[in-house]
N, C-alpha and C positions, 0 to 999 in steps of 0.2 A: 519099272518102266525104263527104258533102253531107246533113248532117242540119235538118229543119223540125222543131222544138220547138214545140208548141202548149203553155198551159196555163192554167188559171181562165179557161174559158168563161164559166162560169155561166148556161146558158141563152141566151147571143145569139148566135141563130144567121146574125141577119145579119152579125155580126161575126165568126163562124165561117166562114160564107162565103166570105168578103174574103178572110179569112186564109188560105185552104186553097189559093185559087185565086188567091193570088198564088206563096204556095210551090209550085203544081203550074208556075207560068209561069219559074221560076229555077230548075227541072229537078235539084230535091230527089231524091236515092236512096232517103230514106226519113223518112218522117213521124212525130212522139212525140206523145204526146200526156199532160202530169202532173198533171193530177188537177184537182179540183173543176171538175164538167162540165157540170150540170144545175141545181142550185142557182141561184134567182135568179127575178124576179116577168117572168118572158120566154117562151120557146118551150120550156121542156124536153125534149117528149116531140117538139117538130121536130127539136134538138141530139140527142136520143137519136138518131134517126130517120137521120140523116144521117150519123152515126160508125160509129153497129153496122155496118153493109154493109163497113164499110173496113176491119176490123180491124186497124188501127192499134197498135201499141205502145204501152199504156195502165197507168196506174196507176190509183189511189183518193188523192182529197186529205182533208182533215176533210172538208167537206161533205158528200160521198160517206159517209162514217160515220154525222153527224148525218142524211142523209135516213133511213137505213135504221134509223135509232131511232125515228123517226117514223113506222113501220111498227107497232112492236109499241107505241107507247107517245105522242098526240098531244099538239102542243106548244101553245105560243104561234104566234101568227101570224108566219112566219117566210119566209125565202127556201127553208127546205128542207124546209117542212110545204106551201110550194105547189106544189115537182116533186115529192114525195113525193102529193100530191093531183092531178097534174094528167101522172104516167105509169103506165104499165102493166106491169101485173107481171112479163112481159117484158123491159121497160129494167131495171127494178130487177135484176130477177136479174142482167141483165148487168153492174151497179155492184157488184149482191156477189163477184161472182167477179171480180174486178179485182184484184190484188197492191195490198201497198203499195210498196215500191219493186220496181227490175227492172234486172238487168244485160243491156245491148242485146249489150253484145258486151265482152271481155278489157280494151278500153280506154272504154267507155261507160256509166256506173250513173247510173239517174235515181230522185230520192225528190221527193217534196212538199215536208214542209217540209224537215225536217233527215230521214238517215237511220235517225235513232232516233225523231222524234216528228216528226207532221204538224200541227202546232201552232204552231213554233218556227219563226221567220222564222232562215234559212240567212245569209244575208246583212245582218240587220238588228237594230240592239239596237234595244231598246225601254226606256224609264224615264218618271219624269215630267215629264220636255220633252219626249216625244214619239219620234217614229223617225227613225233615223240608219242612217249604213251601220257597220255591224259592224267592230271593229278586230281585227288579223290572229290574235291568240291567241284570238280567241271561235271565228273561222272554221276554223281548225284543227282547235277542238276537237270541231268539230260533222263536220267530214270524216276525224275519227280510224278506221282499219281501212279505209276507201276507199282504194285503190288506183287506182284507173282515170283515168285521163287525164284526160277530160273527165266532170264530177258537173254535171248538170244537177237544179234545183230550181225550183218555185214560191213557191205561196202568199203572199206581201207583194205579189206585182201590180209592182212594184218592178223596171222589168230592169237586167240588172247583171251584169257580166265581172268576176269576183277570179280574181286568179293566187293560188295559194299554193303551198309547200314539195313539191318530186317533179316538178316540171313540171307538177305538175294546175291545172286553171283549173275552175272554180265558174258556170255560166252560170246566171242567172234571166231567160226569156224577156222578162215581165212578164206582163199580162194580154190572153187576146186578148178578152175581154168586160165587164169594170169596169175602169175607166181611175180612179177613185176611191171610198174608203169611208172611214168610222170603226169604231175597234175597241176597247174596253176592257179588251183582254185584250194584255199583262200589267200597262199601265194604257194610259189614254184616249189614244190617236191618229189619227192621219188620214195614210192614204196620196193621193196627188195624183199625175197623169204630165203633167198641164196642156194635156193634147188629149185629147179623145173618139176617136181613131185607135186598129183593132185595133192589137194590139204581139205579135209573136214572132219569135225568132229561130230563123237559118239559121248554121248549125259546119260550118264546112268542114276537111276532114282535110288535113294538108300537110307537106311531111317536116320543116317545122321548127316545127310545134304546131297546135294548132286556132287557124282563121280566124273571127271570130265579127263577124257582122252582126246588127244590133237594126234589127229593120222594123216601121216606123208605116203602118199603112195604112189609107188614108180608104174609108168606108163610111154609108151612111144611119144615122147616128145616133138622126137626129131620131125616126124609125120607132120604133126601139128604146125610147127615152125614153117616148112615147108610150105605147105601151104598158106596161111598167114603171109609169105615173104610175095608167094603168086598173088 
């Protein structure tokens, strides 16, 4: 079993793209896809465009939440007050009926951030020196009642293989659409991958664990930026 993790698009769909058709070229059995999808000053309603047809194995990350508040209730000028303005009722509907996490299969559960909140980097403490990787009693506690082998997560943009306790391993693709941001939530940091390159990972199933490859893959950036700056 030969799993392609997508997850924090955000709208670039040329880094969508990149990503999908390098996974279809290393002959993936099946494609995921975790959340925050559309979000982002880029193509949303092209990202929409291009996933719907495929039905993919999909969650809702926060963004997906925060667009659809922006429905009943306009924000500030935001990343998800402009695919919330710039998709159809349509895509939307399809981000509301999206779960939040999803058990792919007996040994496969994917959530956003943590299984209990899409908020909460899985992988990552945060204080006020900024963001680090999580040390093993934080990770634990966030994969407590997880069972499943392989716990796949996003949201930090961040990729990243933990092994912990059960033989379970913790994979975070990273991002295949912001390769960097700042966040002051639960205080001020800044993620960084130090290349504009989509990023997700391919799990490979093997009788003595999951196989996990992290793929950078180059893509017209420039384009992207570009736009985003309009």
């Amino acid at each position: 079993m030969r799993i392609a993790i997508l997850s924090d698009i955000h709208g670039n769909i040329w880094a969508l793209e990149a990503a999908y058709s390098d996974a279809k070229k290393h002959g993936v059995d099946l494609i995921v896809n975790a959340g925050d999808i559309l979000s982002g000053p880029l193509e949303p309603a092209a990202t929409a465009d291009f996933l719907m047809p495929l039905h993919l194995p999909t969650i809702r990350g926060n963004h997906e939440r925060q667009l659809m508040a922006c429905e009943q209730q306009r924000g500030e000028p935001s990343a998800d007050q402009f695919a919330c303005d710039h998709t159809s009722e349509g895509q939307r509907d399809w981000l509301r009926a999206l779960p939040a996490t999803l058990a792919l299969s007996d040994d496969v559960f994917m959530c956003h951030g943590t299984p209990a909140n899409d908020l909460i980097y899985f992988l990552e403490q945060v204080d006020s020196n900024g963001a680090r990787l999580a040390n093993a009693t934080q990770v634990e506690q966030h994969a407590s009642g997880v069972t499943h082998g392989l716990i796949i997560c996003g949201h930090s943009h961040k990729p990243r293989t933990y092994a912990i306790s059960g033989g379970r391993l913790v994979v975070n693709p990273g991002s295949v659409g912001l390769q960097a941001y700042d966040d002051d939530h639960p205080f001020f940091h800044v993620i960084e991958n130090g290349s504009p390159h989509a990023r997700y990972a391919i799990c490979e199933q093997s009788a003595k664990g999951w196989n996990v490859s992290h793929r950078c893959v180059a893509y017209d950036h420039r384009t992207a930026a570009a736009t985003a700056r309009r």
